[in-house]
C-alpha positions in Angstrom: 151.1 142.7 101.7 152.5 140.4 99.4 150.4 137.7 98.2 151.9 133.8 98.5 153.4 132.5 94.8 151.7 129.2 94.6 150.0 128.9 97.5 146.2 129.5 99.0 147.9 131.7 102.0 145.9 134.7 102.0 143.9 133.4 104.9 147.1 132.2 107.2 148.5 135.6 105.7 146.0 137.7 107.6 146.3 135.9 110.9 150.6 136.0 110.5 150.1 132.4 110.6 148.1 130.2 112.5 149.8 128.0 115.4 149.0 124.6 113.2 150.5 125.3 110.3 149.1 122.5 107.3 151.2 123.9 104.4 155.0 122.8 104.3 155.9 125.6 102.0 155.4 129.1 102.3 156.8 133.0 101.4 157.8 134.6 104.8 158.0 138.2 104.9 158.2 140.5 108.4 154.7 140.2 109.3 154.5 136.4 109.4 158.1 135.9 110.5 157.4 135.4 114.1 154.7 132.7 113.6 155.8 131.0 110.5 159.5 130.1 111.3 160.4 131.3 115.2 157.6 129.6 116.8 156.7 127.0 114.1 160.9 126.2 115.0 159.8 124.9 118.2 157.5 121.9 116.9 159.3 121.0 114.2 162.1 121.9 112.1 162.3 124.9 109.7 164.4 125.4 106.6 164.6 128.4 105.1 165.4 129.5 102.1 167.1 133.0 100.8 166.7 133.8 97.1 166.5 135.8 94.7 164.8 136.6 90.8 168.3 137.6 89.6 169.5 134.1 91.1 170.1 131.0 88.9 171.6 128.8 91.3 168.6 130.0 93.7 166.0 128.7 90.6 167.9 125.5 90.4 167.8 124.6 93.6 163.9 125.7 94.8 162.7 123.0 93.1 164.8 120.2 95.0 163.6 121.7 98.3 160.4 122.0 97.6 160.1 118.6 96.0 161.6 117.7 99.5 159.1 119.4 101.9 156.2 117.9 99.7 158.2 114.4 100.0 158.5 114.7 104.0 154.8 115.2 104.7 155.0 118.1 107.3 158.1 116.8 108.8 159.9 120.2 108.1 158.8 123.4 107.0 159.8 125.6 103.5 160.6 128.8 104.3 161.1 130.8 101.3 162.6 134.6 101.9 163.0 136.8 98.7 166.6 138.3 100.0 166.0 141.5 98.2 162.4 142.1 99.3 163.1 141.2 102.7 166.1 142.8 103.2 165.7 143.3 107.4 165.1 139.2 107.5 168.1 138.7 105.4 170.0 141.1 107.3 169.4 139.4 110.6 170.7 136.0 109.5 173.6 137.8 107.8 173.2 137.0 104.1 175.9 137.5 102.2 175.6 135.2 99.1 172.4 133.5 97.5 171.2 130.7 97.7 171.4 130.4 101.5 169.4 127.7 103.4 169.6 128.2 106.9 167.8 125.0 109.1 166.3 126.4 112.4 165.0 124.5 115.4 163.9 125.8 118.6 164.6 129.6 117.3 168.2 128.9 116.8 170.2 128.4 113.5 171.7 124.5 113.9 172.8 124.1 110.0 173.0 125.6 107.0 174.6 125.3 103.8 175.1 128.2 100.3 175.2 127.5 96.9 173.2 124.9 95.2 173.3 121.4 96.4 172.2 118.1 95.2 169.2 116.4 96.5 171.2 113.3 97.5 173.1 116.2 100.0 170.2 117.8 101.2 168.6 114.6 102.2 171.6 113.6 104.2 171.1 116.9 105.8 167.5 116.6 107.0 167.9 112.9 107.6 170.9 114.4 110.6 168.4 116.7 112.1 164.7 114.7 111.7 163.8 112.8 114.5 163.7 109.5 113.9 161.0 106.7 113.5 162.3 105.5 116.4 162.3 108.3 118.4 158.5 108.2 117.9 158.1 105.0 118.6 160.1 105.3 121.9 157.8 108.0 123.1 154.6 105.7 122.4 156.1 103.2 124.3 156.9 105.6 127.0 152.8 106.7 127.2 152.1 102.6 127.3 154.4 102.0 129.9 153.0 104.4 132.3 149.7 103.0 131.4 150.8 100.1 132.5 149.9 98.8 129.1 153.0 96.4 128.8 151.7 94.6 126.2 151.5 97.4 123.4 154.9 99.0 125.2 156.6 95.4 123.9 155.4 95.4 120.5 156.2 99.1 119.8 159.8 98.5 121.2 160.7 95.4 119.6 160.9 97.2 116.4 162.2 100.2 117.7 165.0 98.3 119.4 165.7 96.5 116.3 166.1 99.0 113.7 167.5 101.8 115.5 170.3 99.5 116.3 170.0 98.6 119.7 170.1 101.9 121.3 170.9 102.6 124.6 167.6 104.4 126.1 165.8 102.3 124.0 167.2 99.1 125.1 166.2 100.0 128.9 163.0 100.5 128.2 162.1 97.1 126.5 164.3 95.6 129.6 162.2 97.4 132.0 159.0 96.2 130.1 160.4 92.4 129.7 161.2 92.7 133.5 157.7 94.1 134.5 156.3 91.3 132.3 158.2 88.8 134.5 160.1 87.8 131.1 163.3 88.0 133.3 165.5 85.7 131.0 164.9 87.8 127.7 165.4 90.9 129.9 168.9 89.8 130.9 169.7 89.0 127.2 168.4 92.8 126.0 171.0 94.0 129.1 173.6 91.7 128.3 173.8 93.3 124.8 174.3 96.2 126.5 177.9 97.8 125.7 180.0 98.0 128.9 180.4 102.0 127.9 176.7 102.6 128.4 176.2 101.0 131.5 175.1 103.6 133.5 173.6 103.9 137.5 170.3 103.7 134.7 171.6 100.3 134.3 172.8 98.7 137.4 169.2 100.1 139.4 167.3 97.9 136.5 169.8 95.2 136.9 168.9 95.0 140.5 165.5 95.3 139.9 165.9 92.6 137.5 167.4 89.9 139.8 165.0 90.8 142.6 161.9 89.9 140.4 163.4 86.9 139.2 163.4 85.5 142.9 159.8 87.2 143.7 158.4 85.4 140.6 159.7 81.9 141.9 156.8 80.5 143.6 156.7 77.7 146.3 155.8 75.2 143.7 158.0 76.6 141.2 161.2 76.0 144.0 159.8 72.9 144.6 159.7 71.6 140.8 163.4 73.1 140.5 164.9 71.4 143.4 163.3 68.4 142.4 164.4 68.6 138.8 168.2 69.5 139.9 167.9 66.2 142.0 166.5 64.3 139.4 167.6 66.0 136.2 166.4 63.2 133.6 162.8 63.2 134.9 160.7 64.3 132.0 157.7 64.5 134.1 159.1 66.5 136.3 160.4 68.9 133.3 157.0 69.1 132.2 155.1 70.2 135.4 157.6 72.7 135.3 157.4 73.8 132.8 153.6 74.8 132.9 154.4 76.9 135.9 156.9 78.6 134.0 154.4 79.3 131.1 151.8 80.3 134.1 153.9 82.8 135.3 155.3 84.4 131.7 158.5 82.8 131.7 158.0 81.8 128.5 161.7 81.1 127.3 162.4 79.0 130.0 158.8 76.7 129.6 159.9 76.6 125.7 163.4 75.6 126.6 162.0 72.9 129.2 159.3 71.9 126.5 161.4 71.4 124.0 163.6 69.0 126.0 161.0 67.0 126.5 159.8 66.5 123.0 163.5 66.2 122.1 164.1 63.4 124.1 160.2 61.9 123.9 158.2 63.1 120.8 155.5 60.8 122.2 155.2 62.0 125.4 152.1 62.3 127.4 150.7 61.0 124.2 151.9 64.6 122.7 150.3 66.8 125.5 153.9 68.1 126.0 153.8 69.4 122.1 150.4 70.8 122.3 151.9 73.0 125.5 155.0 73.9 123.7 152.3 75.1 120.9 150.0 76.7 123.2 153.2 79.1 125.2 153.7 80.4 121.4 150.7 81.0 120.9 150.1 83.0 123.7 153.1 84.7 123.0 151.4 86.8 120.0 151.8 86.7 116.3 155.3 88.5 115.5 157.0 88.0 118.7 160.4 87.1 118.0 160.8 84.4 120.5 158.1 82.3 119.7 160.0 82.6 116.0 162.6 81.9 117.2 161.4 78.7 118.8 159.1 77.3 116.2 162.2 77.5 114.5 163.7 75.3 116.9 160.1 72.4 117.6 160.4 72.1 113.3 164.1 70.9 113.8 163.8 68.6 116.5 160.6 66.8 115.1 162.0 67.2 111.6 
């Protein structure tokens, strides 16, 4: 059996591999092939690599990859098959010319490239068939969610949402959390960036959902303070009461909108018991949360 070249293998030799593999680069030969890069395919992804000692371009290139698996910290495999003393492996995958890295996920070959390539290729290679941070952070979110932790759900999505572009599935799920939180306006502004492509059945079933808790979060006094107000619509008392039962009820952007209305128009007010509330909704609101940014942002301007 051949021993691993600059590796401590021999143990996971014995045992064809254990299930958790910790190394990222390895020798593969018949006896480990099974484990190492058929099954190990399934968790993760698995490049392998055909070379040869004859091989120049093979030398050249070894060192990229392997600077690469080190680089991604268990992200993908290294899967290193000597073409000429593994001549069945090589066979199976069809080798014809060397250096041949084949990528392999779920048991199947989904890329592969011959001949040496730079490192600045093969990273745009992996980065096309690595999940991404995102996709992580989605499933996080996912476990939160059906905890009913909405909280943590919000704060893994928001970033999520963010940098992976707004994207669709990931969109929905921060709606659905903003909606369960009863945060119903910033919910309709994550659906309204929705592209009218995407919207789905997905989408019109949260929509609904969305309109229905708006009217189940309006309680009796909450009506009451609205009709008032849309009777009375300069009455900065009237605002402010509001406004607390907005902030009691997690409609934060619309107590922040209200609150700031009434400092606009009367820094003084209530002897500045209408700034302290404004201060106290963004504080509740969490450090980081992009609204209560947004509109500290907006109480500097109008008392600056």
């Amino acid at each position: 059996m051949n021993k691993q070249t600059g590796n401590s293998m021999d143990g996971l030799m014995v045992l064809g591999v254990s299930s958790e593999l910790s190394e990222t680069i390895f020798d593969v030969n018949e006896q480990n092939f099974q484990a190492a890069v058929l099954e190990e395919s399934s968790k993760r992804l698995v490049v392998i690599d055909f070379w040869a000692d004859w091989c120049a371009p093979c030398k050249a290139l070894m060192p990229v990859l392997e600077k690469l698996a080190t680089e991604y910290a268990g992200q993908f495999v290294l899967a290193k098959v000597n073409a000429d003393e593994q001549q069945n492996i090589s066979g199976q995958f069809g080798i014809r010319s060397l250096p041949t890295v084949i990528f392999m996920k779920d048991g199947q070959p989904i890329d592969a490239f011959q001949g040496a390539q730079s490192e600045k290729e093969i990273r745009e290679l992996l980065d096309k068939h690595l999940p991404k941070p995102w996709d992580a952070q989605l499933a996080q979110a996912q476990q939160m969610l059906a905890d009913k932790d909405y909280t943590a759900a919000l704060e893994t999505l928001r970033p999520a949402y963010k940098d992976s572009d707004q994207r669709y599935d990931i969109a929905m799920s921060l709606a659905f959390t903003l909606v369960e939180m009863n945060r119903c306006d910033e919910a309709q502004t994550t659906m309204d960036a929705i592209a009218l492509v995407d919207r789905d059945g997905h989408f019109d079933r949260l929509l609904a959902s969305l309109e229905l808790k708006r009217e189940a979060a309006k309680s009796p006094e909450i009506k009451a303070l609205e009709e008032q107000l849309n009777s009375d619509p300069d009455n900065l008392e009237l605002a402010y009461q509001l406004s607390l039962q907005y902030s009691q009820n997690n409609q934060f952007k619309e107590a922040l909108d209200l609150l700031l209305r009434v400092v606009s128009e009367d820094k003084a007010f209530r002897e500045g018991t209408a700034k302290k509330a404004f201060l106290d909704v963004l504080a509740s609101m969490g450090k980081g949360e992009p609204l209560a940014v947004e509109y500290q942002r907006k109480f500097f301007n109008v008392l600056y």
